[in-house]
Biopython code that builds the backbone (N, CA, C, O; Angstrom):
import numpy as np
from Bio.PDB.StructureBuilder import StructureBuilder

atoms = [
    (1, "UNK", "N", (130.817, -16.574, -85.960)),
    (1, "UNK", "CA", (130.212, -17.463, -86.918)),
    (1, "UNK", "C", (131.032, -18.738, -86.986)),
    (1, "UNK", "O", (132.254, -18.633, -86.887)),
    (2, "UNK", "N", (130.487, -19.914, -87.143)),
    (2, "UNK", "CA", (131.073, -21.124, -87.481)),
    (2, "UNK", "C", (131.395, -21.257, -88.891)),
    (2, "UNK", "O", (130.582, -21.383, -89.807)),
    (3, "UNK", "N", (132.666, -21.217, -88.975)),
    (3, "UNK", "CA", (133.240, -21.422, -90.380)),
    (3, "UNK", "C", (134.779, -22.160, -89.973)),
    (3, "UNK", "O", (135.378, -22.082, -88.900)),
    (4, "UNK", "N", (135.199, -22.935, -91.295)),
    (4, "UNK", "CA", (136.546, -23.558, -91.245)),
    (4, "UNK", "C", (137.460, -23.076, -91.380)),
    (4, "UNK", "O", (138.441, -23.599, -90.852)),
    (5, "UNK", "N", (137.673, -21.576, -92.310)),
    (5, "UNK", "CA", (138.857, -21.384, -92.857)),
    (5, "UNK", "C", (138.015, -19.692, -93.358)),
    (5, "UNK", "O", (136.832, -19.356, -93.405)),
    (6, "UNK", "N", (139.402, -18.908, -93.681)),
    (6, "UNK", "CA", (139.062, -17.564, -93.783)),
    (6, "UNK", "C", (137.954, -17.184, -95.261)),
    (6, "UNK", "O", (137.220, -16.206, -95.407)),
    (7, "UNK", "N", (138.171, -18.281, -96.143)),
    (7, "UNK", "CA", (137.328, -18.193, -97.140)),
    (7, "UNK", "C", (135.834, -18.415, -96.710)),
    (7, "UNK", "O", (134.950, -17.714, -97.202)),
    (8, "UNK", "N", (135.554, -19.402, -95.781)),
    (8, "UNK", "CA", (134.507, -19.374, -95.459)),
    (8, "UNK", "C", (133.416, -18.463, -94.541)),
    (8, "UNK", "O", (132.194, -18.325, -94.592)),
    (9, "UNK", "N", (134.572, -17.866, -93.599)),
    (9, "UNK", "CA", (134.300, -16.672, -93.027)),
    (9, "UNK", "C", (133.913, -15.559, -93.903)),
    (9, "UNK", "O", (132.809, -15.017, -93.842)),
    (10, "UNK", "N", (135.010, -15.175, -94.861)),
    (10, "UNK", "CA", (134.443, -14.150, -95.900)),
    (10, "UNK", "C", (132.991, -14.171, -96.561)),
    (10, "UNK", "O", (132.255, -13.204, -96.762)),
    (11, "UNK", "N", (132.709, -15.840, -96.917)),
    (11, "UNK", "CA", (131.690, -16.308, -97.813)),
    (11, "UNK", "C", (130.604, -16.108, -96.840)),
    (11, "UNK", "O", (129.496, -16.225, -97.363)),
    (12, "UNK", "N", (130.591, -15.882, -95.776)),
    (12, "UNK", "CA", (129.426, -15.894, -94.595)),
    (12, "UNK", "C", (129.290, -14.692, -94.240)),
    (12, "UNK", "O", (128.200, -14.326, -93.799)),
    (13, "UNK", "N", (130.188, -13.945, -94.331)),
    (13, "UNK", "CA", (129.586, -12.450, -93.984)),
    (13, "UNK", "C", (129.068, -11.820, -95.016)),
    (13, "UNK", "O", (128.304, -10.862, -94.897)),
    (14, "UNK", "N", (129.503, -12.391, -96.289)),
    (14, "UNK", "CA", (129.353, -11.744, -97.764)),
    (14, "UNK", "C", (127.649, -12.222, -97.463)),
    (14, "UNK", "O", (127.041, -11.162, -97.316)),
    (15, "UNK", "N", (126.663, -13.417, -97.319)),
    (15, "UNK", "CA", (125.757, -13.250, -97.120)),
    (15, "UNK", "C", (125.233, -12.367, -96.433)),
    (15, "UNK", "O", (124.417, -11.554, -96.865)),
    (16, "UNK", "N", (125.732, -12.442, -95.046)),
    (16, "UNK", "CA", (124.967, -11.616, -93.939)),
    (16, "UNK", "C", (124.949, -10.097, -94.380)),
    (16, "UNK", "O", (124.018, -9.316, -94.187)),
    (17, "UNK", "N", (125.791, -9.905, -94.819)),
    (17, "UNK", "CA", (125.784, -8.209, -95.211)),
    (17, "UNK", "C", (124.591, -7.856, -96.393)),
    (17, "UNK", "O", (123.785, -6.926, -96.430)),
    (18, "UNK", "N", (124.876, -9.271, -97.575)),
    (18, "UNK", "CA", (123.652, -8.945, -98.745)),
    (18, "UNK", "C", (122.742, -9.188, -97.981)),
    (18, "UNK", "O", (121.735, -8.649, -98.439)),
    (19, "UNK", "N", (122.439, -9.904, -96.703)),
    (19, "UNK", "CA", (121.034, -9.922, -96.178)),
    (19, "UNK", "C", (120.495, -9.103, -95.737)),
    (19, "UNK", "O", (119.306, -9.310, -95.495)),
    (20, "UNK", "N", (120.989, -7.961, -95.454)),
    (20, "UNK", "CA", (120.709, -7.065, -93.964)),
    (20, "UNK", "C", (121.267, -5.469, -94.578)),
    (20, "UNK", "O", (121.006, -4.497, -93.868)),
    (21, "UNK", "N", (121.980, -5.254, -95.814)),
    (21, "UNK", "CA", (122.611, -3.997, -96.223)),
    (21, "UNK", "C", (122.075, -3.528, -97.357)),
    (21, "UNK", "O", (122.712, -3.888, -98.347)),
    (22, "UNK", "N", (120.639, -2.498, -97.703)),
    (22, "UNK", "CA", (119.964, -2.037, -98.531)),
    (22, "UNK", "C", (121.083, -1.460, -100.093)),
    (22, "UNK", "O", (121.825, -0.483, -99.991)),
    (23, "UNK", "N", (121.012, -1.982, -100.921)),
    (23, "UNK", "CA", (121.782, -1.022, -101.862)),
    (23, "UNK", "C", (120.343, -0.737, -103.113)),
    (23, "UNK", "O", (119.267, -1.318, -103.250)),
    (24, "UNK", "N", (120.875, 0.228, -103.726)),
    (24, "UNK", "CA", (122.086, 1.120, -103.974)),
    (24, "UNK", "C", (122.349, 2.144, -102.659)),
    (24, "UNK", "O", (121.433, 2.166, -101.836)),
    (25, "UNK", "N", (123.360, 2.874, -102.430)),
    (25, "UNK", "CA", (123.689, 3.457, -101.541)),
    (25, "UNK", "C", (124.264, 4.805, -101.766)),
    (25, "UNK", "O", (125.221, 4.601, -102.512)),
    (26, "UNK", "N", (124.208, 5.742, -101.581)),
    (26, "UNK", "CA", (125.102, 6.589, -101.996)),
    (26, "UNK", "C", (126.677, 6.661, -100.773)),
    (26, "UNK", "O", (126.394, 6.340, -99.619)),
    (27, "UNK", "N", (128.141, 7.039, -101.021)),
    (27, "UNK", "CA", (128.898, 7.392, -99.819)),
    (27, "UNK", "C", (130.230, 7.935, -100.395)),
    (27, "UNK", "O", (130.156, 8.118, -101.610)),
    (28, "UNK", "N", (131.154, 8.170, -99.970)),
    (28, "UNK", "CA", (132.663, 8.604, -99.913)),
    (28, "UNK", "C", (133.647, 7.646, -100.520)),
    (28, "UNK", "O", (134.275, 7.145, -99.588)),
    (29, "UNK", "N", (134.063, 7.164, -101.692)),
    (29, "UNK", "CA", (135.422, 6.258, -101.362)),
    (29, "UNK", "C", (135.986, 7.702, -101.981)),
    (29, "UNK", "O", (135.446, 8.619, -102.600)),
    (30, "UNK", "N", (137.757, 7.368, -101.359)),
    (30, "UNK", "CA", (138.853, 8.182, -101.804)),
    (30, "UNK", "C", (138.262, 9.474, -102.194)),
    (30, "UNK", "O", (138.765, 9.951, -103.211)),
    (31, "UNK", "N", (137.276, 10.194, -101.615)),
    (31, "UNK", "CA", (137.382, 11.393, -101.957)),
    (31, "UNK", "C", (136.301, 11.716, -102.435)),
    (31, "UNK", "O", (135.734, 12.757, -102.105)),
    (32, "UNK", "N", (135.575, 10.432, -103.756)),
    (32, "UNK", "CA", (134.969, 10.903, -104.404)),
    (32, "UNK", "C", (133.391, 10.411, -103.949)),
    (32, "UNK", "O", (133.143, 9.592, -103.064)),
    (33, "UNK", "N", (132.426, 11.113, -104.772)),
    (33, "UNK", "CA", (130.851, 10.723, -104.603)),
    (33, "UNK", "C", (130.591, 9.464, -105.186)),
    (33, "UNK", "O", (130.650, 9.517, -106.415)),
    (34, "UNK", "N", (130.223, 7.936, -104.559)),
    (34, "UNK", "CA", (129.848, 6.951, -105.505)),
    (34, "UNK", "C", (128.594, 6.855, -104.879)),
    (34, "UNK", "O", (128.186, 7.497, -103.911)),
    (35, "UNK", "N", (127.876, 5.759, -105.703)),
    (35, "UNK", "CA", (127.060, 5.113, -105.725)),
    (35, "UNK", "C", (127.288, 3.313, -105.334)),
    (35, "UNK", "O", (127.813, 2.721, -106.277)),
    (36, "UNK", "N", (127.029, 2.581, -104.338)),
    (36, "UNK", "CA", (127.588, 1.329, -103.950)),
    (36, "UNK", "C", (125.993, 0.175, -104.455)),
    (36, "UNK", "O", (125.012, -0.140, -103.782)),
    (37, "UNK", "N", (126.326, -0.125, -105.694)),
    (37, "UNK", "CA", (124.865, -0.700, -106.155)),
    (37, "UNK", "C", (125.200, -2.280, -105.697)),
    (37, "UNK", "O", (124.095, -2.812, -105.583)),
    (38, "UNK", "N", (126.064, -3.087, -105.441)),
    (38, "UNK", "CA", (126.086, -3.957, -104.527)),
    (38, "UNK", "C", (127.244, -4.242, -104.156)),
    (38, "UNK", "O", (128.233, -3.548, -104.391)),
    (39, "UNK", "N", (127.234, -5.352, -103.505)),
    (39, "UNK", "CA", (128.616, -6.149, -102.644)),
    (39, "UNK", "C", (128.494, -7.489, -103.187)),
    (39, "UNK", "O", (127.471, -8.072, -103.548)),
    (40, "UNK", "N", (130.116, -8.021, -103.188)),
    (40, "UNK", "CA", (129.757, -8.981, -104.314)),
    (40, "UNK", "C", (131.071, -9.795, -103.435)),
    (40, "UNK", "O", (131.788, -9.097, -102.718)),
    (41, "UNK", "N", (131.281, -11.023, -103.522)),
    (41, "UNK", "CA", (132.279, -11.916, -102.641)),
    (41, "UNK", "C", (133.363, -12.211, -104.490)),
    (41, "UNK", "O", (132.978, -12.876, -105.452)),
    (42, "UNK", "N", (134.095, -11.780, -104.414)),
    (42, "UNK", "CA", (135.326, -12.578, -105.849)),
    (42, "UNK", "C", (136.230, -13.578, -104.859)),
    (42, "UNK", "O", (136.363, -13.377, -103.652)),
    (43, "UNK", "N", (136.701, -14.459, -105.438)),
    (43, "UNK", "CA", (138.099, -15.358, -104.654)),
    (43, "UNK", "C", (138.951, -15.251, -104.730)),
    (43, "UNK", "O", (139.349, -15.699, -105.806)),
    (44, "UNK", "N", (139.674, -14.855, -104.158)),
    (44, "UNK", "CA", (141.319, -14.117, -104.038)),
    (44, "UNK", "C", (141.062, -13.317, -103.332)),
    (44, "UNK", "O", (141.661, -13.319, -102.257)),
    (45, "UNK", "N", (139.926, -12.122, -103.634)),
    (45, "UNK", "CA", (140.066, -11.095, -103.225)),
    (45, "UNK", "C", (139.296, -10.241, -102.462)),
    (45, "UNK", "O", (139.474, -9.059, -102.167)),
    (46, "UNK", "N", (138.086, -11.305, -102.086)),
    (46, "UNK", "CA", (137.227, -11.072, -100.540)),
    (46, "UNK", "C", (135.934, -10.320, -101.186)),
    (46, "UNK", "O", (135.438, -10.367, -102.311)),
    (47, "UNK", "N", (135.486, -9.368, -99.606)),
    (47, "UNK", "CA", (133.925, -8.980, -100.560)),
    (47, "UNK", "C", (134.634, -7.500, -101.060)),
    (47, "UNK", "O", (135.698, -6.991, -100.706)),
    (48, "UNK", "N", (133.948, -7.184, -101.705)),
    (48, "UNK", "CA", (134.489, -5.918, -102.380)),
    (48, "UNK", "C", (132.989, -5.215, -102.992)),
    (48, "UNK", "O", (132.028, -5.937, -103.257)),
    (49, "UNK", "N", (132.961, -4.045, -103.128)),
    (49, "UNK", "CA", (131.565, -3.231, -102.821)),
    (49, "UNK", "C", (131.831, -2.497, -104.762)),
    (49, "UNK", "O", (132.702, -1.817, -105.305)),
    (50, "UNK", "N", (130.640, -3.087, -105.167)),
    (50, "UNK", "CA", (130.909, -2.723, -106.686)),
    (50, "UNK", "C", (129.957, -1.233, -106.728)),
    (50, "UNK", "O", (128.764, -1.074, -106.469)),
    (51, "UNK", "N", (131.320, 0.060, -107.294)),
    (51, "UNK", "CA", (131.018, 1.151, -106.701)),
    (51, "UNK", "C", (130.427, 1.546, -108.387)),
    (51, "UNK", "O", (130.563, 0.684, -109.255)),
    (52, "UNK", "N", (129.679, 3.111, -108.787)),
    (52, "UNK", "CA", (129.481, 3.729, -109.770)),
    (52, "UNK", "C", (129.846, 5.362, -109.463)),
    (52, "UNK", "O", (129.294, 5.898, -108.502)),
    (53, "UNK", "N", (130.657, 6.024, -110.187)),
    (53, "UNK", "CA", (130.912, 7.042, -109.538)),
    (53, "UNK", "C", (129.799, 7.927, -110.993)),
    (53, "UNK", "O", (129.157, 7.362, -111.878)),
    (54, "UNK", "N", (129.929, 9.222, -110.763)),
    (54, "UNK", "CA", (129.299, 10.070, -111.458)),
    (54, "UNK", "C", (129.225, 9.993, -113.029)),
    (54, "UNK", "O", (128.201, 10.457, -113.530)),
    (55, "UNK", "N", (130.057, 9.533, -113.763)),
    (55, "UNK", "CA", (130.470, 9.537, -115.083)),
    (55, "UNK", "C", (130.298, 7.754, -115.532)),
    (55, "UNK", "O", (130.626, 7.086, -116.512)),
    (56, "UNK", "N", (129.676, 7.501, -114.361)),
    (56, "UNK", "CA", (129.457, 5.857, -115.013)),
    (56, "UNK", "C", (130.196, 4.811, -115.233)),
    (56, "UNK", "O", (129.880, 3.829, -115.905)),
    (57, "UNK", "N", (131.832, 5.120, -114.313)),
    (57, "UNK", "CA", (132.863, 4.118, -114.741)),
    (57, "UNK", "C", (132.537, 3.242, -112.897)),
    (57, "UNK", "O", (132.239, 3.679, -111.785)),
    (58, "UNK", "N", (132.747, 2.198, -113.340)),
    (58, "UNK", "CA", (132.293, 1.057, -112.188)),
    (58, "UNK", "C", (133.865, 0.613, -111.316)),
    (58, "UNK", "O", (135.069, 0.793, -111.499)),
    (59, "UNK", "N", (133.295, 0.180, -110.661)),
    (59, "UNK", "CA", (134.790, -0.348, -109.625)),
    (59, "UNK", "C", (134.634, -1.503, -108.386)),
    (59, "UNK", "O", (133.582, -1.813, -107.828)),
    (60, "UNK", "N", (135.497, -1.849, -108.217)),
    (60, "UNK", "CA", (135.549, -3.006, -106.901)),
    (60, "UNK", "C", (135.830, -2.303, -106.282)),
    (60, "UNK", "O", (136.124, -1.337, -106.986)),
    (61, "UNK", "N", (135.998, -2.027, -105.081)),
    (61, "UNK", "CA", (136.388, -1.571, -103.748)),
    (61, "UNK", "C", (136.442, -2.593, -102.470)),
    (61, "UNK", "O", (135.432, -2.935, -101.854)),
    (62, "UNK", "N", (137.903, -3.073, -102.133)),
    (62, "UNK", "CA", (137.205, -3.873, -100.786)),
    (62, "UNK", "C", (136.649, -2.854, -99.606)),
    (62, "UNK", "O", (136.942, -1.662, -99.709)),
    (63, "UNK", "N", (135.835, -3.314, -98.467)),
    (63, "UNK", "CA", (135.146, -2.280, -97.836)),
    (63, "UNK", "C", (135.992, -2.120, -96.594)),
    (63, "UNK", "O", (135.814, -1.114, -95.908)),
    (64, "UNK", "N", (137.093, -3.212, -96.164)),
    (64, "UNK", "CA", (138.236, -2.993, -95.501)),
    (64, "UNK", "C", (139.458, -3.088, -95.868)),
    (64, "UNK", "O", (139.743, -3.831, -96.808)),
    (65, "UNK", "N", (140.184, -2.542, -95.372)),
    (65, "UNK", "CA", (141.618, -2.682, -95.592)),
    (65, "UNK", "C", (142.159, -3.698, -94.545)),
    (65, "UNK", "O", (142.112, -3.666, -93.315)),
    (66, "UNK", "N", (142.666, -4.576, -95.376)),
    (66, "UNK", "CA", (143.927, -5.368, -94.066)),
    (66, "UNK", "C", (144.811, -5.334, -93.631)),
    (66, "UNK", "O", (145.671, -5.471, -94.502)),
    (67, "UNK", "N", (145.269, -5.210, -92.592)),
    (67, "UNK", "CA", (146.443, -4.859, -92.165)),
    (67, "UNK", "C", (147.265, -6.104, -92.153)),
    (67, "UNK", "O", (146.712, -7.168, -91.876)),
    (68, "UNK", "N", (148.535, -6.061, -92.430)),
    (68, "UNK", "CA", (149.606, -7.222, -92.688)),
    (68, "UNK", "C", (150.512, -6.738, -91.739)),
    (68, "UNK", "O", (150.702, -5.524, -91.667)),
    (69, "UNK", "N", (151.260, -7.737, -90.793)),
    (69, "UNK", "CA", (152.618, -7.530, -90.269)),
    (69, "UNK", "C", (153.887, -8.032, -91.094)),
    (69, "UNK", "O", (155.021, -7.855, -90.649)),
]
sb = StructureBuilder()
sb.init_structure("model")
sb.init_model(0)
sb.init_chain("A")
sb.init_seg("    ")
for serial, (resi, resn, name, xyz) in enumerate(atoms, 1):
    if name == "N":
        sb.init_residue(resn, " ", resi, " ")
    sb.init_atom(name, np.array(xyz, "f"), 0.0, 1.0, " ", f" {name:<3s}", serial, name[0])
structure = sb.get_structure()
């Protein structure tokens, strides 16, 4: 994708994914059963997948981990 800088990269996939990635979803984080009712871009902190687990408490999740050297 043509973008300037890593924010903009983020901001461009954060579309392409809401374009093309059906939610709600059901899947796995850490173990547990959520519900992934969307994906949402914050600044600082990239796209992050706003989860609902069984008992109704909500969460960010980024959907990758980065690796740092």
């Amino acid at each position: 994708m043509d973008a300037y800088d890593d924010d903009e990269q983020l901001s461009s996939s954060h579309v392409m994914i809401g374009d093309n990635l059906a939610t709600p979803f059901r899947t796995t984080v850490l173990g547990l059963q959520v519900t992934v009712t969307a994906i949402d871009f914050l600044a600082g902190s990239g796209i992050v997948a706003i989860c609902r687990n069984d008992r109704g408490m909500d969460a960010r999740v980024p959907p990758l981990d980065r690796v740092r050297a």
